[in-house]
C-alpha positions as semicolon CSV with decimal commas, in nm:
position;residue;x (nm);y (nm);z (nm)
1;X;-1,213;1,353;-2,581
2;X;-1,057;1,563;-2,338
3;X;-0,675;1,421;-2,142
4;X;-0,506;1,471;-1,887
5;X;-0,115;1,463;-1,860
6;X;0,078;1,305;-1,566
7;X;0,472;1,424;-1,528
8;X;0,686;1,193;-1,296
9;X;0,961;1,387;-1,105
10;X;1,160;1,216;-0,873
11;X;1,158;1,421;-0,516
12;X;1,516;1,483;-0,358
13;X;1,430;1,213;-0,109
14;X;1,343;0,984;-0,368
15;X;1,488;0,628;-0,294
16;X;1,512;0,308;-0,410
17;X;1,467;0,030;-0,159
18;X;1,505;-0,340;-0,179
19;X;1,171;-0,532;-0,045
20;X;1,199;-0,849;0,117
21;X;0,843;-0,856;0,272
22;X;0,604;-0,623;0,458
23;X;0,407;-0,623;0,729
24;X;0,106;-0,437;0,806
25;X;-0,254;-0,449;0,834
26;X;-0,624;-0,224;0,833
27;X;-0,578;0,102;0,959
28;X;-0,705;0,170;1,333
29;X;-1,059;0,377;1,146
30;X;-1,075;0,058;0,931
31;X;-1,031;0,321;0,578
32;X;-0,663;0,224;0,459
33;X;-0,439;-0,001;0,491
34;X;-0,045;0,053;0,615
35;X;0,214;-0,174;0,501
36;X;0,549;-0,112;0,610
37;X;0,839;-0,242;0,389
38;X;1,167;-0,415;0,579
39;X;1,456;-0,542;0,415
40;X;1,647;-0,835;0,590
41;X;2,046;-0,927;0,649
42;X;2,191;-1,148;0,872
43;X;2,264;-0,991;1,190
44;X;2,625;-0,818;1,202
45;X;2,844;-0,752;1,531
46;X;2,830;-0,481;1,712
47;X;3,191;-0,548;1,880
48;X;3,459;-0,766;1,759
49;X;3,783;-0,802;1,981
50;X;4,134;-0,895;1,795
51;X;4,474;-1,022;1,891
52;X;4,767;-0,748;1,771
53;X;5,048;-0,958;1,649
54;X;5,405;-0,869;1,798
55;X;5,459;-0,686;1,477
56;X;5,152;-0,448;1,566
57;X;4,915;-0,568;1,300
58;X;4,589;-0,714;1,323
59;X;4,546;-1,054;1,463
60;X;4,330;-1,334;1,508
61;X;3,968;-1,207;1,598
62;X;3,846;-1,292;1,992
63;X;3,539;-1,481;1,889
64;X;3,384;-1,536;2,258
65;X;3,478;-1,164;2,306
66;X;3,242;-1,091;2,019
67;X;2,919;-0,906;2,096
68;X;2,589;-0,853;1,888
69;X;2,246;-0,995;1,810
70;X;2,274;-1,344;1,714
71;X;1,997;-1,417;1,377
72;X;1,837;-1,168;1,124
73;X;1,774;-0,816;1,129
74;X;1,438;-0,685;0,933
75;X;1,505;-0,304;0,879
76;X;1,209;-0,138;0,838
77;X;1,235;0,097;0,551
78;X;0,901;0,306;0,530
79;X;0,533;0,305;0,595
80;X;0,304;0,307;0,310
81;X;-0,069;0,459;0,423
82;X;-0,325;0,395;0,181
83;X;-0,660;0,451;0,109
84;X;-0,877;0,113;0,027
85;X;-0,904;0,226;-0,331
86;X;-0,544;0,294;-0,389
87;X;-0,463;-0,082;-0,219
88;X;-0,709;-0,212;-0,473
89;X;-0,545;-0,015;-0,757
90;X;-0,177;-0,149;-0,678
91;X;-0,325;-0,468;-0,633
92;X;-0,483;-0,471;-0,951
93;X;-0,139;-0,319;-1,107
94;X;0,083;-0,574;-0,941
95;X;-0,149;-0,867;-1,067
96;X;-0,092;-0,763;-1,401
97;X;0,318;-0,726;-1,397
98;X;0,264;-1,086;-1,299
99;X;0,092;-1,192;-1,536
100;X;0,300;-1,025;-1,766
101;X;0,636;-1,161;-1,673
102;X;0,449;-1,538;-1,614
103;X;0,370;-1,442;-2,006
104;X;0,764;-1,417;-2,076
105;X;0,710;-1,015;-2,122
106;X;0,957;-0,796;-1,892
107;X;0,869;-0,441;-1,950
108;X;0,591;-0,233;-1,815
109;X;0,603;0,135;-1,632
110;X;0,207;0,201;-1,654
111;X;0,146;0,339;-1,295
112;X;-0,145;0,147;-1,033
């Protein structure tokens, strides 16, 4: 029976990003689906005013000087554009790392 080998080599811009949902939908020709990937954190200042002590160090912090976005911040990572049979492949491949960990298994690196 004839095979066919598959090498994985990481690309220099290969990353590794934490998922804490997605968002997405059908494509606009209704072929593919895009899912983009966002991360989330609590929203962080963008200015913070402190006191300087007589000494010159760092004070108390200015809180109604502080300025920023007040809630959480979903950073969009990437944009994943696939075809309807690849969705259906990871969909398939994700339903079985499920299963497998639900099992008590832990281990698996077959692709989808």
């Amino acid at each position: 029976m004839p095979e066919l080998k598959f090498y994985y080599i990481k690309s220099p811009q290969h990353l590794e990003v934490k998922v804490d949902g997605a968002l997405g939908g059908p494509t606009p020709t209704g072929d593919g689906i895009v899912m983009s990937i966002y991360t989330e954190r609590n929203a962080i200042p963008q200015v913070q005013v402190f006191n300087i002590t007589d000494e010159g160090a760092l004070g108390e912090e200015l809180p109604e000087s502080r300025e920023g976005k007040v809630g959480v911040v979903r950073s969009v990572q990437t944009s994943l554009h696939l075809s309807l049979g690849q969705a259906k492949s990871i969909h398939d491949w994700l339903g079985k790392q499920i299963e497998q960990i639900e099992a008590g298994g832990n281990r698996s690196n077959d692709g989808g």
